[in-house]
C-alpha positions in Angstrom: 4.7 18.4 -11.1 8.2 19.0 -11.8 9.3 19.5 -15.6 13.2 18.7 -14.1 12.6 15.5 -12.8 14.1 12.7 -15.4 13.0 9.3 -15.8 16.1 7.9 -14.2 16.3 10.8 -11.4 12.5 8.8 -10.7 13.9 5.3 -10.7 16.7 6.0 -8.7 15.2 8.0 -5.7 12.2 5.9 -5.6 12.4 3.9 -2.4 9.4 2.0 0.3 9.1 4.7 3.1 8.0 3.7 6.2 7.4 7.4 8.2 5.3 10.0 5.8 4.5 13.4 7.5 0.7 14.5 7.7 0.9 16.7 5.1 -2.3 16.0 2.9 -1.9 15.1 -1.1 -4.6 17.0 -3.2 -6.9 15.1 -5.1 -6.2 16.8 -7.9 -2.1 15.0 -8.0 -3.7 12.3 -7.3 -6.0 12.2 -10.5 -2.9 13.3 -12.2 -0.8 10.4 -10.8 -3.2 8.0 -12.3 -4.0 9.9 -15.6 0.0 8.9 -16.4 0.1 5.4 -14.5 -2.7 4.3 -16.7 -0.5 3.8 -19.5 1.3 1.1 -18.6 1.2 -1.7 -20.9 -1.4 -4.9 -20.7 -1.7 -7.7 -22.6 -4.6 -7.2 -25.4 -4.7 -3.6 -23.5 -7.3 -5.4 -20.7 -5.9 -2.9 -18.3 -6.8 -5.2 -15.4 -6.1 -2.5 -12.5 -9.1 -1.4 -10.0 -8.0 1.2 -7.4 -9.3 2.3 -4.3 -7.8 5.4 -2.5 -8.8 6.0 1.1 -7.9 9.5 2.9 -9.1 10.9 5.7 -12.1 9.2 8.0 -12.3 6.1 5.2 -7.9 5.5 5.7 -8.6 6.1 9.2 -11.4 3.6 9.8 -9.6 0.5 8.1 -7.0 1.1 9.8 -8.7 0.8 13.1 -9.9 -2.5 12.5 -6.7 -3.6 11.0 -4.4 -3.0 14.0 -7.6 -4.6 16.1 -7.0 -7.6 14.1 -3.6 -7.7 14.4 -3.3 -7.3 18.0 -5.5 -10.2 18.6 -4.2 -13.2 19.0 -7.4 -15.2 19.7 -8.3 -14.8 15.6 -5.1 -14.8 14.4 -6.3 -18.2 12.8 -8.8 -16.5 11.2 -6.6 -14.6 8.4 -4.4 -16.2 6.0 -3.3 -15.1 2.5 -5.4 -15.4 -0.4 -2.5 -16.0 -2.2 1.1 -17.0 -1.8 3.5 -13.7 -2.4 6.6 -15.2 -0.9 8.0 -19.2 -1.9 6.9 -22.0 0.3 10.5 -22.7 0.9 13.9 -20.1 1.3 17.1 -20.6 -0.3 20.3 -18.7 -1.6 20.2 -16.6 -2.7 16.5 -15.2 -1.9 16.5 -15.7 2.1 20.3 -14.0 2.2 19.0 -10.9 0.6 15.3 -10.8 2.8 17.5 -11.1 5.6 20.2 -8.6 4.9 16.9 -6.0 4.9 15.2 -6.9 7.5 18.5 -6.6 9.7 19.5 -3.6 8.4 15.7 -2.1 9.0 15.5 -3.3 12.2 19.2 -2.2 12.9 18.2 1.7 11.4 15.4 1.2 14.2 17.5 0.3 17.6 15.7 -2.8 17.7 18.1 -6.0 18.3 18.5 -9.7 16.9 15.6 -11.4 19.7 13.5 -8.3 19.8 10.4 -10.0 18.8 7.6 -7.1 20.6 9.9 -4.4 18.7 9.6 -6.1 15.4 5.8 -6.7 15.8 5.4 -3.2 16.6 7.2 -2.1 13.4 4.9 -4.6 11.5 2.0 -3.5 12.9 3.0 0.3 11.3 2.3 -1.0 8.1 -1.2 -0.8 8.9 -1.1 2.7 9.9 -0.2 3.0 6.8 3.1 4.1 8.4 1.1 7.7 8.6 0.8 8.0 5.2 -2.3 10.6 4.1 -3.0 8.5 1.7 -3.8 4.8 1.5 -4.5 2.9 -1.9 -5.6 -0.4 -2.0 -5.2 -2.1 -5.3 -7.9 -5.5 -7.0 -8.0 -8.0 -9.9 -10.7 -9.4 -11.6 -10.4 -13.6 -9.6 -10.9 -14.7 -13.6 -7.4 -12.9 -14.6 -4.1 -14.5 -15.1 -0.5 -14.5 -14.7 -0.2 -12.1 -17.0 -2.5 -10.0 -16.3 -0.3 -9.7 -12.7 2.8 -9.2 -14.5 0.9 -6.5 -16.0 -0.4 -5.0 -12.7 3.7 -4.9 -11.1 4.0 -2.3 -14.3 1.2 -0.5 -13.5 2.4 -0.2 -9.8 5.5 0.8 -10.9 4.1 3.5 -12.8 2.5 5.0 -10.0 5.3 5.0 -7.6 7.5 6.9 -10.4 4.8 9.4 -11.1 4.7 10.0 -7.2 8.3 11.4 -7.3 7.7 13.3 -10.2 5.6 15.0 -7.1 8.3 14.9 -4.7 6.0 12.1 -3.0 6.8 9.2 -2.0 5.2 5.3 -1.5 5.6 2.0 -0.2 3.8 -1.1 -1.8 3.0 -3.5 0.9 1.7 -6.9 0.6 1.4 -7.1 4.2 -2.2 -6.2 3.9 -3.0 -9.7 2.3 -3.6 -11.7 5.3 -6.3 -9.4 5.7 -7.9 -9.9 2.3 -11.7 -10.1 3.9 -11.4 -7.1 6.3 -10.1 -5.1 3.6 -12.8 -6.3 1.4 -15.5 -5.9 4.0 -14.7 -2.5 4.5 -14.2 -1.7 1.0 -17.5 -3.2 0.0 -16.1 -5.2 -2.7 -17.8 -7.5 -4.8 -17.1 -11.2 -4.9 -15.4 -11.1 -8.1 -12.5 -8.8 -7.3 -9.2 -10.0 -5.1 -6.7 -7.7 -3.2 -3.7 -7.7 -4.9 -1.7 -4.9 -2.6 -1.7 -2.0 -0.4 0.1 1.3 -1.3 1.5 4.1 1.5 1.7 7.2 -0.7 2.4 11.0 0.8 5.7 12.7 1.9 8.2 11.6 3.5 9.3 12.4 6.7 13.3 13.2 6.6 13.7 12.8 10.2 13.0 8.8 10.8 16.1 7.0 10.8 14.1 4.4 8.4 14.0 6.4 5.6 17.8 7.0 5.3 18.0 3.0 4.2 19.0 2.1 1.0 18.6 -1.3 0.3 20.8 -2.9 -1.8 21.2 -4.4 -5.7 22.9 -6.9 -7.4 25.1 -6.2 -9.7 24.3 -6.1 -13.6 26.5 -9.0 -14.4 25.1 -10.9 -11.6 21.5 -11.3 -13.0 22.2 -9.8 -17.0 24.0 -12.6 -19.4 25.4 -10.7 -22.8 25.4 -13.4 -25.5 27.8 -12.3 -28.3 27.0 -13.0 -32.0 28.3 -16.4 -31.7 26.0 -17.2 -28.9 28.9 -17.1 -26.4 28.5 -15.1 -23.2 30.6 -11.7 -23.9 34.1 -11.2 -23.2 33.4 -8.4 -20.6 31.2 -10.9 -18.5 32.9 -11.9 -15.4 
């Protein structure tokens, strides 16, 4: 771990990568990861977070019967969400900024506007883990709350900053959902618990073209209102 590596530094250069090299993580960074993720914060300090890290054989397996899933379409019926992540219905600005990714992805990529096989096949990376060493999938208790999800995106956020303190590298991926009961099958979990997310974590490979895109933000003063002391949105605000 890296003493030089500032909070901010971590913010700013963490980014979803979607090409890792093969180079293994130790268990021990790992452990360590987790030791400092764990404090995030939790309402009543429930800490409602369950891990499960796969390397090796056990990353290797459910991903096998993932992309077997996938690449049928005779059960694609069979798999559906447990949950919605997205809205039901698009608008402004939401579906303008999903789409500006997506295009610029698939643009980093060579693969054109109509290029449905080339944008399945990028999907289907994600269950490759996008050959990441390591694969993390993450559960909740089914009896926890909104809250205790709000407390779970800290808790993933923690993680994916303590991986650059590493020089490592993630991507959080809900794509796994539809595939709650596969996952859950080959995970051997119990009734009670519900997939929340999968996690890519290893090193980045600097030589996919996919990992040179920086997605973009919106502007402070496009989502932060400054209210002066008379209630009155600041002077400075456009």
């Amino acid at each position: 771990m890296s003493d030089d590596v500032s909070v901010v530094e971590a913010l700013m250069s963490r980014r979803s990568v979607r090409a890792f090299l093969p180079d293994p993580v130790d268990e021990h960074t790992l452990r360590r990861i987790f030791e400092c993720a764990r404090r995030a914060p939790s309402g009543s300090n429930i800490q409602p977070w369950k891990a499960w890290v796969m390397t090796g054989e056990s990353r290797d397996a459910l991903s096998r019967k993932l992309l077997a899933a996938v690449s049928n379409p005779d059960t694609a019926d069979e798999h559906e969400e447990e949950y919605a992540y997205y809205p039901r219905n698009w608008h402004s600005p939401y579906l303008e900024r999903r789409r500006e990714l997506g295009w610029a992805l698939y643009s980093t990529l060579g693969i054109e506007r109509g290029n449905k096989d080339g944008m399945q096949v990028q999907h289907a990376r994600n269950f490759a883990f996008f050959d990441a060493p390591v694969g993390i999938m993450f559960t909740i208790d089914r009896q926890m709350e909104q809250g205790s999800w709000l407390d779970y995106g800290m808790f993933l956020q923690n993680i994916m900053l303590m991986a650059r303190a590493f020089g490592l590298d993630t991507c959080p991926q809900a794509a796994f959902n539809r595939y709650h009961r596969i996952v859950a099958e080959h995970l051997q979990l119990p009734p009670t618990e519900m997939l929340v997310c999968g996690m890519s974590l290893g090193y980045a490979d600097p030589s996919q073209p996919e990992n040179g895109l920086v997605s973009t933000r919106e502007p402070v003063d496009g989502f932060v209102h400054f209210l002066n002391d008379a209630g009155n949105l600041s002077a400075t605000h456009p």
